[in-house]
C-alpha positions in Angstrom: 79.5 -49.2 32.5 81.5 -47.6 35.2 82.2 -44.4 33.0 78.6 -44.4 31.9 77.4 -44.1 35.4 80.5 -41.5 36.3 78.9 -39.4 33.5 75.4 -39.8 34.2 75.9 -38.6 38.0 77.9 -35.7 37.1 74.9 -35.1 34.3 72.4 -35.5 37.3 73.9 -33.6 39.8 74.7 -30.5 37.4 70.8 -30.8 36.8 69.7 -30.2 40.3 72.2 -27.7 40.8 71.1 -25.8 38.1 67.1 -25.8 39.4 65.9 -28.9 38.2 63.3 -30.8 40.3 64.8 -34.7 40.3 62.9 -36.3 42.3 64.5 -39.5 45.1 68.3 -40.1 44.9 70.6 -39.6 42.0 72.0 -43.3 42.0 68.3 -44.4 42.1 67.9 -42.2 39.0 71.2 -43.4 37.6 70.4 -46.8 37.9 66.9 -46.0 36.3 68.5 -44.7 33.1 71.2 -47.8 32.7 68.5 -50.3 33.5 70.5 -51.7 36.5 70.2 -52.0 40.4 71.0 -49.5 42.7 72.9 -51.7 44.7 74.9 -52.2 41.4 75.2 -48.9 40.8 76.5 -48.7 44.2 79.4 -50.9 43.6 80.3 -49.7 40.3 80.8 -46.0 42.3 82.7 -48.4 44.7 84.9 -49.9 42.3 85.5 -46.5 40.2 86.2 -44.6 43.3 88.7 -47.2 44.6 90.8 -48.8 42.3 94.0 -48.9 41.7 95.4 -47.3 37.7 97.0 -50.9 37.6 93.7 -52.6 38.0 91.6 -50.1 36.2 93.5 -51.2 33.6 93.2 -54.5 33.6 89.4 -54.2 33.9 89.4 -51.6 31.0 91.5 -54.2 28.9 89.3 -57.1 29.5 91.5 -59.0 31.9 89.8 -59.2 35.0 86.0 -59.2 35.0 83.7 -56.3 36.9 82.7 -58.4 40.2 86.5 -59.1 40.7 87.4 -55.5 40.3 85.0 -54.7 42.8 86.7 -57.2 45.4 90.6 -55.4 44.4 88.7 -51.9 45.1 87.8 -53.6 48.6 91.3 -54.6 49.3 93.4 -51.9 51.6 95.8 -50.0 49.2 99.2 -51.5 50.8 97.8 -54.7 49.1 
């Protein structure tokens, strides 16, 4: 889900800059199209933006659930 709202963003965004009326915010719209929350939405961007390659891949491989990714990408990167 976190790619999926990466690339529905980046599809939004590219939209309005080319002349597209969107009306409201993209993340509302993004969270529209994947049937989700905005506030959801919100942490997923959260989570992408934040962590860590080690973690990413560990939430990619199924070994540590969404919500406790989130908390890592919280964390301060010395941690």
């Amino acid at each position: 889900k976190l790619e999926q709202a990466k690339r529905l963003k980046e599809l939004f965004i590219k939209r309005r800059e080319e002349g597209a009326e969107l009306p409201g915010r993209i993340r509302d719209m993004v969270a529209a199209a994947m049937h989700e929350s905005a506030r959801n939405i919100a942490r997923m961007e959260k989570t992408h933006k934040n962590l860590i390659a080690d973690s990413k891949k560990q939430l990619n491989q199924g070994q540590i659930s969404a919500s406790t990714a989130y908390e890592i990408s919280k964390l301060p990167k010395n941690m």
